[in-house]
Each structure stands twice: as C-alpha cells, then as structure tokens.
DSSP file (Angstrom, degrees, kcal/mol; ACC not computed):
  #  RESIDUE AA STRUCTURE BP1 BP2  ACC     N-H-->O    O-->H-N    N-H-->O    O-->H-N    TCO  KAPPA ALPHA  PHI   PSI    X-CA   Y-CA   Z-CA
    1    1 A X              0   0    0      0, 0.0     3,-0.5     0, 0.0     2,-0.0   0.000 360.0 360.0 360.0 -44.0    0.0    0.0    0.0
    2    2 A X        +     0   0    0      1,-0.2     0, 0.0     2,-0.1     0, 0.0   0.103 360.0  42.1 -78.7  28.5    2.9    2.4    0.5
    3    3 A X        +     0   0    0     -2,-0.0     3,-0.3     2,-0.0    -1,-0.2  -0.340  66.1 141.8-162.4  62.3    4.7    2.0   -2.9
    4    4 A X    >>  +     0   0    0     -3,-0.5     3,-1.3     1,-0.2     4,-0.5   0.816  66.2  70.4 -74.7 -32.0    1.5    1.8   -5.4
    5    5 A X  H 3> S+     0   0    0      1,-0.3     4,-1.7     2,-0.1     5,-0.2   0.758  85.3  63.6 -70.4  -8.2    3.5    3.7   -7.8
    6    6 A X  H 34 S+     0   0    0     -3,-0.3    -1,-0.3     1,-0.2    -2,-0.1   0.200  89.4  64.4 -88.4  15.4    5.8    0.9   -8.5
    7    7 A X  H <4 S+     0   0    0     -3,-1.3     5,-0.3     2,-0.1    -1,-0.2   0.696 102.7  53.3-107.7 -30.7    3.1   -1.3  -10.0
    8    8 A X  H >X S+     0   0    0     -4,-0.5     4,-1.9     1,-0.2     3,-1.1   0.902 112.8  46.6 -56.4 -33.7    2.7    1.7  -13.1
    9    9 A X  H 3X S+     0   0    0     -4,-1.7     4,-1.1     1,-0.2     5,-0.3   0.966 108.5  49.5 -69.6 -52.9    6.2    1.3  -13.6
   10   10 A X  H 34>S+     0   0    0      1,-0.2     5,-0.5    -5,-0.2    -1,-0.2   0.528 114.2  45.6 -61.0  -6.3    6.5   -2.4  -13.6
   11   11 A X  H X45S+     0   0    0     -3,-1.1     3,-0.5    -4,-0.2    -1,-0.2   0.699 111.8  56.8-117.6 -34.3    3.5   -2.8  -16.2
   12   12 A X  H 3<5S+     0   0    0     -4,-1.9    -2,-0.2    -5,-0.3    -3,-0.1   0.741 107.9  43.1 -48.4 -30.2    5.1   -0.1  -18.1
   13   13 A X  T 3<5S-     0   0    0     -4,-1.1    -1,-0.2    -5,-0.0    -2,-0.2   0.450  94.6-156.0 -96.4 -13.5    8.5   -1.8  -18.4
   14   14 A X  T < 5 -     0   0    0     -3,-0.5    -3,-0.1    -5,-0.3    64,-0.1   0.904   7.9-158.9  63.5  36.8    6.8   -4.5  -19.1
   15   15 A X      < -     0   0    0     -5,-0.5     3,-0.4     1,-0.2    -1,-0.2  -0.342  12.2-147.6 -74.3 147.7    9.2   -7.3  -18.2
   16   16 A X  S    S+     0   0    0      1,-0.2     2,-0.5    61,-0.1    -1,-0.2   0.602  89.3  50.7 -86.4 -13.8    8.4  -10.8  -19.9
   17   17 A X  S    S+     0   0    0     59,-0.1     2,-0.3    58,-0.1    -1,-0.2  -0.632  89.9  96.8-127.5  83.9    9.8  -13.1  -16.6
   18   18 A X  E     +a   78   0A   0     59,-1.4    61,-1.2    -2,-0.5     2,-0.3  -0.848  39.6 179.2-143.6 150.2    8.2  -11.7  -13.6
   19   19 A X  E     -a   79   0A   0     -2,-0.3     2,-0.2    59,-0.2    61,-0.2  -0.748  16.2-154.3-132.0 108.8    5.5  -12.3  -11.6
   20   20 A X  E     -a   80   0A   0     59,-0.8    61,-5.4    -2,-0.3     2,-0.4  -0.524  14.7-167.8 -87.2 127.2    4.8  -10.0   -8.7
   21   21 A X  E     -a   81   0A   0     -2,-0.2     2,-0.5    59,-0.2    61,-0.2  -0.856   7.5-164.5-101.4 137.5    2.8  -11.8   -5.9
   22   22 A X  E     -a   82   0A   0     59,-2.6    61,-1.4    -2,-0.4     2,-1.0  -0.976   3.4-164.9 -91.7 116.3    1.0   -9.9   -2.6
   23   23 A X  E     -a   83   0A   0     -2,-0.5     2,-0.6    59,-0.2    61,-0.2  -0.902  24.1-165.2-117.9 106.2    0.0  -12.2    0.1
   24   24 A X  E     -a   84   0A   0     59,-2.8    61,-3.1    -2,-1.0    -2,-0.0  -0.904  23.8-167.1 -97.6 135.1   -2.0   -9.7    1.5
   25   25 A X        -     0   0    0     -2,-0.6    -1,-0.1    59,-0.2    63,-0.1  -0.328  40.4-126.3 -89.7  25.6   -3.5  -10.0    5.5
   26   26 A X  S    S+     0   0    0      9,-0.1    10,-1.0    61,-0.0     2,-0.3   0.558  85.8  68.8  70.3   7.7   -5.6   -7.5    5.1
   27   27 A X  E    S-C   35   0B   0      8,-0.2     2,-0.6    10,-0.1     8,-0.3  -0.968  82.0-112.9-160.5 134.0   -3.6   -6.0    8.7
   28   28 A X  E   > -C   34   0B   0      6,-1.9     5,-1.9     7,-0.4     6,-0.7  -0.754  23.8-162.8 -79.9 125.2   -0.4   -4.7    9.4
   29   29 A X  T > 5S+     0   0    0     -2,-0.6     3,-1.0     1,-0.2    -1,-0.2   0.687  76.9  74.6 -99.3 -23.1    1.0   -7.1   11.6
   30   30 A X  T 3 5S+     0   0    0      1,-0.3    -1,-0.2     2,-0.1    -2,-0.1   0.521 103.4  41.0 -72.6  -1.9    3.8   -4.8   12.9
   31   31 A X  T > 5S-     0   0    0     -3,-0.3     3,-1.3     3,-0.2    -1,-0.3  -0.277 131.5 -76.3-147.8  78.1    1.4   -3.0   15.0
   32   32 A X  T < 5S-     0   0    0     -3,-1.0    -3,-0.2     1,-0.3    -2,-0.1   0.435  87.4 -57.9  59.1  20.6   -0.8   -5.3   16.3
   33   33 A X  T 3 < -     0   0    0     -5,-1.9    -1,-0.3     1,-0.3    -4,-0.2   0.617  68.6-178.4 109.7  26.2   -2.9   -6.1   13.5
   34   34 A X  E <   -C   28   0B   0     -3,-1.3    -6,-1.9    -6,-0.7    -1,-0.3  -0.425  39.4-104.2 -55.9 156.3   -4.4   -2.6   12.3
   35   35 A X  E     -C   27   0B   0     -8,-0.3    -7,-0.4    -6,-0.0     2,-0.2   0.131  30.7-142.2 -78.8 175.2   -6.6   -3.1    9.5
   36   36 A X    >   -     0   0    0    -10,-1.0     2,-5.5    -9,-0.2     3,-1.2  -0.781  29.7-105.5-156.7 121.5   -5.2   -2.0    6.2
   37   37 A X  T 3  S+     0   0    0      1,-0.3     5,-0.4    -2,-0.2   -10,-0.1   0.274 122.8  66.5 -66.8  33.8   -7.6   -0.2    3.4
   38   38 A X  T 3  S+     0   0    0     -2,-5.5    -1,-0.3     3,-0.1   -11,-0.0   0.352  93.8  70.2-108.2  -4.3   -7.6   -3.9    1.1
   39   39 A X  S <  S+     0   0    0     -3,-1.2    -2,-0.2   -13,-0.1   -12,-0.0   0.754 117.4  20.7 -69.1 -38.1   -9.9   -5.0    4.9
   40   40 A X  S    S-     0   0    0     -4,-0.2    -2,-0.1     0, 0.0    -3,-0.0   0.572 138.2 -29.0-120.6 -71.7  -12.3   -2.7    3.2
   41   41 A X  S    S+     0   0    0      2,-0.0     2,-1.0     1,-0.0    -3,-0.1   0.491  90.9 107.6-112.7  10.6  -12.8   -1.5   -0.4
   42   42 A X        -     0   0    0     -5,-0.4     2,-1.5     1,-0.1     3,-0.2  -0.555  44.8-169.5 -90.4 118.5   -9.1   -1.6   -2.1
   43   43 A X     >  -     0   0    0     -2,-1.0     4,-1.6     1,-0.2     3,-0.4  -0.692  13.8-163.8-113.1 106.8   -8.6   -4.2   -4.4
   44   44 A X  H  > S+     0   0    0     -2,-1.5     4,-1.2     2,-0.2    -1,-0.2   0.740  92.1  58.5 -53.1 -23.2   -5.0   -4.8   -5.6
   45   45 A X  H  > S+     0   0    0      2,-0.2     4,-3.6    -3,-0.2    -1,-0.2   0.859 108.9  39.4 -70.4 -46.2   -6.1   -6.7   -8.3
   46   46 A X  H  > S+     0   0    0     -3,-0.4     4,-1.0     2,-0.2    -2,-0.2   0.709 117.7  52.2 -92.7 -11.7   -8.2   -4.0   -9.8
   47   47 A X  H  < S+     0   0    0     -4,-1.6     4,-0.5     2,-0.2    -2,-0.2   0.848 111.8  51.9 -21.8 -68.1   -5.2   -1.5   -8.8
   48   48 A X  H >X>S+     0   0    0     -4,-1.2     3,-4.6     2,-0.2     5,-0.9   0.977 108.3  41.8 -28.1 -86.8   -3.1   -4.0  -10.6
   49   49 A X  H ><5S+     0   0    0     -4,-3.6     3,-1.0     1,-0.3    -1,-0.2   0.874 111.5  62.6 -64.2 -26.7   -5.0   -4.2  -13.9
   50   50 A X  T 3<5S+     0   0    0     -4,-1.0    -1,-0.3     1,-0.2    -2,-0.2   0.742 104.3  55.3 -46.6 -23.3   -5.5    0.5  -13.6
   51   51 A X  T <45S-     0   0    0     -3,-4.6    -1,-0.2    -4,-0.5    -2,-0.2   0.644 133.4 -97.5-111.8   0.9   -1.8    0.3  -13.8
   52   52 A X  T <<5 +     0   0    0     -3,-1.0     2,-1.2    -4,-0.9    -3,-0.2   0.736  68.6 143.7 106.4  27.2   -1.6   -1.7  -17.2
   53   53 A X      < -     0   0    0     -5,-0.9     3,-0.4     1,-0.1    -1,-0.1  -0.621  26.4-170.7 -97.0 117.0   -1.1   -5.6  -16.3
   54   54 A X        +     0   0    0     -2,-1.2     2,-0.5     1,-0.2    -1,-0.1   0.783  68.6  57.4 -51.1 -28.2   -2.7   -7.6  -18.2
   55   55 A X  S    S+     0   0    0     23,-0.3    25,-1.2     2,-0.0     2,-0.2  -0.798  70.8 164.7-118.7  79.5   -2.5  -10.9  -16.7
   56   56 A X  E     -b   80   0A   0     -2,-0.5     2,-0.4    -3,-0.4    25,-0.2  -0.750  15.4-170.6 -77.8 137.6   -4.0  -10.6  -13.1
   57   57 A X  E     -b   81   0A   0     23,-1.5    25,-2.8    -2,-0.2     2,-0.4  -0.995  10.9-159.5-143.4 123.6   -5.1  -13.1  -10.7
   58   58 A X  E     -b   82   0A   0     -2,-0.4    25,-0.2    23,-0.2     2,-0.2  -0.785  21.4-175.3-112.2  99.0   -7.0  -12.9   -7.4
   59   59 A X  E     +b   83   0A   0     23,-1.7    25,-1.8    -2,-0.4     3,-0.1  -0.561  27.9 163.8 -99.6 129.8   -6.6  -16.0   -5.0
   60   60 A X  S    S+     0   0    0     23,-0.2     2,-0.4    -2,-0.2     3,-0.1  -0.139  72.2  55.9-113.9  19.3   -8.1  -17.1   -1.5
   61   61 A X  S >> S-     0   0    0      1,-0.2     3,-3.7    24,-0.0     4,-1.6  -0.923  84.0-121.5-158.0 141.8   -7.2  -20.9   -1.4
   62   62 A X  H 3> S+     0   0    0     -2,-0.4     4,-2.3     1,-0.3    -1,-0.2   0.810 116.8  52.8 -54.4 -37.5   -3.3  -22.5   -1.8
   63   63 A X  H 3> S+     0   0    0      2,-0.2     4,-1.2     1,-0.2    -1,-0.3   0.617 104.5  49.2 -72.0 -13.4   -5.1  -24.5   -5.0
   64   64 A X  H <> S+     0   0    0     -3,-3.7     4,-1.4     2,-0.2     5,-0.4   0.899 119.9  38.6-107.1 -54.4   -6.3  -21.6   -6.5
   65   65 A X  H  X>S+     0   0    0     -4,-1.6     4,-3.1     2,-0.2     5,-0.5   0.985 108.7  61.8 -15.9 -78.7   -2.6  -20.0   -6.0
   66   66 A X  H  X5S+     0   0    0     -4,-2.3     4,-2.3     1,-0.3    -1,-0.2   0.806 110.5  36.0 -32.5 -59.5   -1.0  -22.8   -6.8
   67   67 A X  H  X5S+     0   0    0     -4,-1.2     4,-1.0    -3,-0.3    -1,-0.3   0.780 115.7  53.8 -81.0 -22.9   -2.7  -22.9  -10.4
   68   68 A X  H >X5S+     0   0    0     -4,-1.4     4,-3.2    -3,-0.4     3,-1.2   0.956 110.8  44.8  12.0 -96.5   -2.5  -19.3  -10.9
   69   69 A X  H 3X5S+     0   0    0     -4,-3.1     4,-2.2    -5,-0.4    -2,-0.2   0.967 111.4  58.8 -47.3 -52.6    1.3  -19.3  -10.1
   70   70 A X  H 3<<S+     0   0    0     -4,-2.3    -1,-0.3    -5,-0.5    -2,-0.2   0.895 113.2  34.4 -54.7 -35.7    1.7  -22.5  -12.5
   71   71 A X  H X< S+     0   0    0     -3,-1.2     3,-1.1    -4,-1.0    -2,-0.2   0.910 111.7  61.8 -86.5 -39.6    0.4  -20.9  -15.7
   72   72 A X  H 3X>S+     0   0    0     -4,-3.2     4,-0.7     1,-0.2     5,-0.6   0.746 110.3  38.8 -43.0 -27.9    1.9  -17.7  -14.6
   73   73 A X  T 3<5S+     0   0    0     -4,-2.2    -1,-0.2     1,-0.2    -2,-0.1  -0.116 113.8  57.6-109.2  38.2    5.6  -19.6  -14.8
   74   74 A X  T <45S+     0   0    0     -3,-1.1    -1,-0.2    -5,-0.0    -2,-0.2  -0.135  99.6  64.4-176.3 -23.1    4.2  -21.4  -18.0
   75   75 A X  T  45S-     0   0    0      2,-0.1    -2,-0.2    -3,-0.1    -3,-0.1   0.758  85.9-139.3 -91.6 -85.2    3.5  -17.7  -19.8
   76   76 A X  T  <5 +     0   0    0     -4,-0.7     2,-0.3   -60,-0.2   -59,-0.1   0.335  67.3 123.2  89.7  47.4    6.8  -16.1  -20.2
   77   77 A X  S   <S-     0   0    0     -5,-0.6   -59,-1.4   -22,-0.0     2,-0.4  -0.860  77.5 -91.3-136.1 174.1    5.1  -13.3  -19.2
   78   78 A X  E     +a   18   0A   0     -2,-0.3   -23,-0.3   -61,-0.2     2,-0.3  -0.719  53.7 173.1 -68.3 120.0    4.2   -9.9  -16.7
   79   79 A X  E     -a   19   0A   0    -61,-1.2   -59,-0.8    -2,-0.4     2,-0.4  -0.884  27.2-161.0-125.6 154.2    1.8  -11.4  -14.2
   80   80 A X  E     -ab  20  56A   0    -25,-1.2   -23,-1.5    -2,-0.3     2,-0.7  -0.997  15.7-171.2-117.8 122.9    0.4   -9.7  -11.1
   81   81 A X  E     -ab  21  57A   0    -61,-5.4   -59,-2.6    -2,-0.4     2,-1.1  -0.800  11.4-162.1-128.1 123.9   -1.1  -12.4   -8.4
   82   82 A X  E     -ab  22  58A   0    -25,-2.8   -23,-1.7    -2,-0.7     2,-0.5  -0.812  10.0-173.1 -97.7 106.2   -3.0  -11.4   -5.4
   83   83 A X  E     -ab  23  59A   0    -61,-1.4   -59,-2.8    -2,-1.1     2,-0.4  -0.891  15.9-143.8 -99.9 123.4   -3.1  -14.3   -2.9
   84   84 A X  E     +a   24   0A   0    -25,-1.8     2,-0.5    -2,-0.5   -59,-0.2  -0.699  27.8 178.4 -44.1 108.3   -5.4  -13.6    0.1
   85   85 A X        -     0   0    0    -61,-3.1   -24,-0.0    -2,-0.4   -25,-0.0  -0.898  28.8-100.3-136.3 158.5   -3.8  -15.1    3.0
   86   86 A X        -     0   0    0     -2,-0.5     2,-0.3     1,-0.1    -1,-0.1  -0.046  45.9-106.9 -54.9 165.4   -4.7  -15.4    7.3
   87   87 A X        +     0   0    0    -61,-0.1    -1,-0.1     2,-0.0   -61,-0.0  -0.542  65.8 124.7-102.7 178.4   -3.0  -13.1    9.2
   88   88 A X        -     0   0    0     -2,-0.3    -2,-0.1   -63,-0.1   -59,-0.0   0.430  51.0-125.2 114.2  87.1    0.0  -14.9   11.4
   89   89 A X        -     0   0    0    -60,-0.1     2,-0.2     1,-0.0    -2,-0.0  -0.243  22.4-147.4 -43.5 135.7    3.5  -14.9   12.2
   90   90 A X        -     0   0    0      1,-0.0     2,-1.7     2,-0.0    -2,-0.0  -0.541  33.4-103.7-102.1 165.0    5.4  -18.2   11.7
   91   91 A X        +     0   0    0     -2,-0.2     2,-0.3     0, 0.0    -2,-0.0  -0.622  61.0 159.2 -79.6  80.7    8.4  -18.9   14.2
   92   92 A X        -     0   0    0     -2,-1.7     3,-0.1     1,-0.1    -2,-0.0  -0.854  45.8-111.4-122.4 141.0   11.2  -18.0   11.7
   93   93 A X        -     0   0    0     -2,-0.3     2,-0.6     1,-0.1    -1,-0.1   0.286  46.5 -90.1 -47.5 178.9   14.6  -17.0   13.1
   94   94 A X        -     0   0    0      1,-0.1    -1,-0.1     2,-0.0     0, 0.0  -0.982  56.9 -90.6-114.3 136.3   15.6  -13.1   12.5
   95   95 A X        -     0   0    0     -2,-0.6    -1,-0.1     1,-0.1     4,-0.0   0.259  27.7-136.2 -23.7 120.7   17.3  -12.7    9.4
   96   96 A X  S    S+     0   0    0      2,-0.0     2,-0.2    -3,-0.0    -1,-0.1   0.918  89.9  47.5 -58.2 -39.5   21.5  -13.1    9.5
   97   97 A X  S    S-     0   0    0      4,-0.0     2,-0.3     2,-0.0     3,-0.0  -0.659  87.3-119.9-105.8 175.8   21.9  -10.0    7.1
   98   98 A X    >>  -     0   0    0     -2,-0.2     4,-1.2     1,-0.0     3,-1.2  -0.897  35.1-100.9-119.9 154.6   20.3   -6.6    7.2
   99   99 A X  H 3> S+     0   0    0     -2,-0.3     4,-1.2     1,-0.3     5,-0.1   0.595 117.9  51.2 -46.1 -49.5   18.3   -5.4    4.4
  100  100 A X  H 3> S+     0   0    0      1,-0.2     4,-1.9     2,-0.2     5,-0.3   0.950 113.5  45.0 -71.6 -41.8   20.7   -3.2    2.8
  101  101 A X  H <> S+     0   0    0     -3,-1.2     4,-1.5     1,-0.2    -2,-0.2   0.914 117.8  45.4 -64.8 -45.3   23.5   -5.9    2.7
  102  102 A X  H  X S+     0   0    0     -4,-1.2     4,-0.9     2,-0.2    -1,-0.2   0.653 103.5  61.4 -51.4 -29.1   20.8   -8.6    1.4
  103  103 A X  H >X S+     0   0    0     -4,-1.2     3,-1.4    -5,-0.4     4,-0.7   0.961 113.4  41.2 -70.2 -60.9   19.4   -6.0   -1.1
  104  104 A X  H 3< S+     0   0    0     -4,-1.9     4,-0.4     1,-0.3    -2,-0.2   0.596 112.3  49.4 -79.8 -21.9   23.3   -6.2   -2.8
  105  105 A X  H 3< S+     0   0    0     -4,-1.5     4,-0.4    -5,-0.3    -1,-0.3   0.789 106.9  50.5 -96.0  -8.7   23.9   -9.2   -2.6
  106  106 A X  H <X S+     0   0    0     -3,-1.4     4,-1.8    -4,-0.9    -2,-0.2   0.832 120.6  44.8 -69.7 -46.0   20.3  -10.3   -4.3
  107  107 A X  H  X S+     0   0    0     -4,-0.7     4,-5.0     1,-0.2     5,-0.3   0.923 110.3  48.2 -81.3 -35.5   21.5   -7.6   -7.3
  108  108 A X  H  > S+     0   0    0     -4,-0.4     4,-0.9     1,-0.2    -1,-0.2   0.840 115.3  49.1 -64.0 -15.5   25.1   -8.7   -7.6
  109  109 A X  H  > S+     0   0    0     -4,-0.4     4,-2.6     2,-0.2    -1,-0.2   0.932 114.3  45.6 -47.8 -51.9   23.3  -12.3   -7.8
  110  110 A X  H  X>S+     0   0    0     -4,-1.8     4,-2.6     1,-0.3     5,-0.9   0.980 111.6  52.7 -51.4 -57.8   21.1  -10.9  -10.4
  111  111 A X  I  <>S+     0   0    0     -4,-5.0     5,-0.8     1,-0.2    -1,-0.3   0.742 113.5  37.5 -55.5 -29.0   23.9   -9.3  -12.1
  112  112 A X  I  <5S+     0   0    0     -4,-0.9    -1,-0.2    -5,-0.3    -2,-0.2   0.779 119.8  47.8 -95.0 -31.8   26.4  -12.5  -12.6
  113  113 A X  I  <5S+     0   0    0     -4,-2.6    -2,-0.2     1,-0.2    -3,-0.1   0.643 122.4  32.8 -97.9   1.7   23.5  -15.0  -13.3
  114  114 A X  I  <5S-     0   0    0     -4,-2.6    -1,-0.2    -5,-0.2    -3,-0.1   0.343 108.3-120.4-114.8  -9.5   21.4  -12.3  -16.5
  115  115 A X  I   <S+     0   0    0     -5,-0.9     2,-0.3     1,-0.2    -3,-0.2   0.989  70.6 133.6  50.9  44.4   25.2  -10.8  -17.6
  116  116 A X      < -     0   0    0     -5,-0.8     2,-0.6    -6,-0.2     3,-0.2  -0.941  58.6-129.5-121.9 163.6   24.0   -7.3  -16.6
  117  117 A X        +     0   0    0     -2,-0.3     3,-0.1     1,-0.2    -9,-0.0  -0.762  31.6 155.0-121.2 162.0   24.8   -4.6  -15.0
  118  118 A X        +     0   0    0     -2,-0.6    -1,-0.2     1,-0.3     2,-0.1   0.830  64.5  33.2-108.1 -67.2   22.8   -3.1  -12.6
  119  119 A X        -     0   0    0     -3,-0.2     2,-0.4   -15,-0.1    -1,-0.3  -0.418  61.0-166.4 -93.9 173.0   24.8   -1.2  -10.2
  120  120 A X        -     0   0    0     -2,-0.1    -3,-0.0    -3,-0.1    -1,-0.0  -0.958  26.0-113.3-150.6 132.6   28.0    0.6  -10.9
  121  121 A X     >  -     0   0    0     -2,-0.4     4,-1.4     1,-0.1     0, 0.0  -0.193  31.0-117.1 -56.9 169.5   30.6    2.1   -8.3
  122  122 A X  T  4 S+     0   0    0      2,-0.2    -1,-0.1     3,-0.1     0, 0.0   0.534 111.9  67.0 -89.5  -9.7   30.7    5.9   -8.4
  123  123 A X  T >> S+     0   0    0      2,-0.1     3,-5.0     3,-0.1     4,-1.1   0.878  99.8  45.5 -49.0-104.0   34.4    5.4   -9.6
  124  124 A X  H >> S+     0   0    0      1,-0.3     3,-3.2     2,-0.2     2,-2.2   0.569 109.6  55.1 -33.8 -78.2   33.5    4.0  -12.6
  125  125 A X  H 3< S+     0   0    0     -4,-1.4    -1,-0.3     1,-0.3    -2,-0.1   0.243 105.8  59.6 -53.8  15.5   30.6    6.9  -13.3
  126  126 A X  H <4 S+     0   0    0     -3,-5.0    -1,-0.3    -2,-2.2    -2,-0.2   0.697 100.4  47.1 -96.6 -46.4   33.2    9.4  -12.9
  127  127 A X  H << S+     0   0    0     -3,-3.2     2,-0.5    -4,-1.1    -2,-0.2   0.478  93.1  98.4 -90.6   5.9   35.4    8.5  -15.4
  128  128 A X  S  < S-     0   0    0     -4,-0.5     2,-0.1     1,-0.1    -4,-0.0  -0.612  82.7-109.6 -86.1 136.9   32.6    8.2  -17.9
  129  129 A X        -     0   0    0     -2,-0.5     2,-0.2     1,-0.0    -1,-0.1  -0.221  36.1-127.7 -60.0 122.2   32.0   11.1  -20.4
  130  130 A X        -     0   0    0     -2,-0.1     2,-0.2    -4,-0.1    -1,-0.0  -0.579  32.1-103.0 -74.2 144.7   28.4   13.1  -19.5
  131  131 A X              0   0    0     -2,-0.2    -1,-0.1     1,-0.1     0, 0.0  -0.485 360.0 360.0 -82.9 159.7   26.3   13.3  -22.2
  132  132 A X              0   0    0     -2,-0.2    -1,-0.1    -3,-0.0    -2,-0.0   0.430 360.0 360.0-107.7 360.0   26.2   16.7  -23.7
C-alpha cells in the first residue's frame, strides 16, 4: 500500500519473466494487526489491472494460487497475483543480514546469473563522459 507507484512502472517496463505476488493479510502485523484499506474496499487486483497488467489473478485458497502461479511460470510473461492469505507470524529465526546488505547481494546475484549490470561504483561513473 505504500509503494503503489511501482506497480505503473512495472507494467510499463513490461518485463516478460516476472510475476509479482502480494500475500496480502488484510492488517499490518507490525502494529498489532491494524486493519489495512484492502480490509475494506481496495482491491489490488483492480489497482493492478489501472496500472496496465494484463495478466491478473486474485486467490483465496493454496489450489487456487497454486494454479494461478503454474500458468503464470508457463506464460513467459508480466503477471500480477493477489493471494489472500490469514493473518499470522510463523516462528522464523531473524534474518542473519540486514536489508541493505541482502538487497546487494540479491542484485550482484542478479547481475552474474542475467550478464547485466545493474549497479555501478561511483568510480566507474566518474570516469565516464556526461552526455552533452
């Protein structure tokens, strides 16, 4: 809910291998389960399809996911999937890295396994000519 603009962008660029899922709870769980406006009239889905994806999905049961997410990886396409899910914390350990160190090492993945480059030291963008 606090980065809607990033769903125009993403149907704009149009990438052919993603599909961005939301397992929405309907409650922000980090403060004790306030409601959160898809609890009443927001629909991500129809958010979703406003911002130009074509291939949208709205889910409330792991089978209905499940097939959803299987044709989605089966398109070669921009998918958006809204899975409905319970509210609940699992017992999961707290993460070994911290976000920013996890963010770099997720792009420098990206970057050795696609042969692109994402990020670039400020070194290197120094010695490059500005365009005129």
């Amino acid at each position: 809910m606090l980065n809607l603009g990033s769903l125009a962008t993403i149907a704009k660029q149009h990438p052919k291998n993603l599909i961005h899922i939301v397992f929405d709870n309907e409650c922000y769980e980090s403060s004790r389960g306030a409601p959160t406006a898809t609890a009443g009239l927001a629909d991500l889905a129809a958010v979703a399809r406003g911002c130009g994806f074509a291939n949208v999905v709205s889910t409330t049961t792991l089978a209905e996911f499940t097939e959803a997410f299987t044709r989605a990886l089966k398109a070669n396409d921009l998918w958006f999937i809204l899975a409905k899910v319970e509210p609940g914390a699992g017992d999961v350990p707290a993460a070994a890295l911290d976000s920013q160190e996890n963010k770099y090492l997720f792009v420098r993945y990206i970057e050795k396994s696609e042969n692109v480059k994402i990020l670039t030291s400020t070194l290197s963008q120094a010695s490059e000519p500005r365009p005129k």
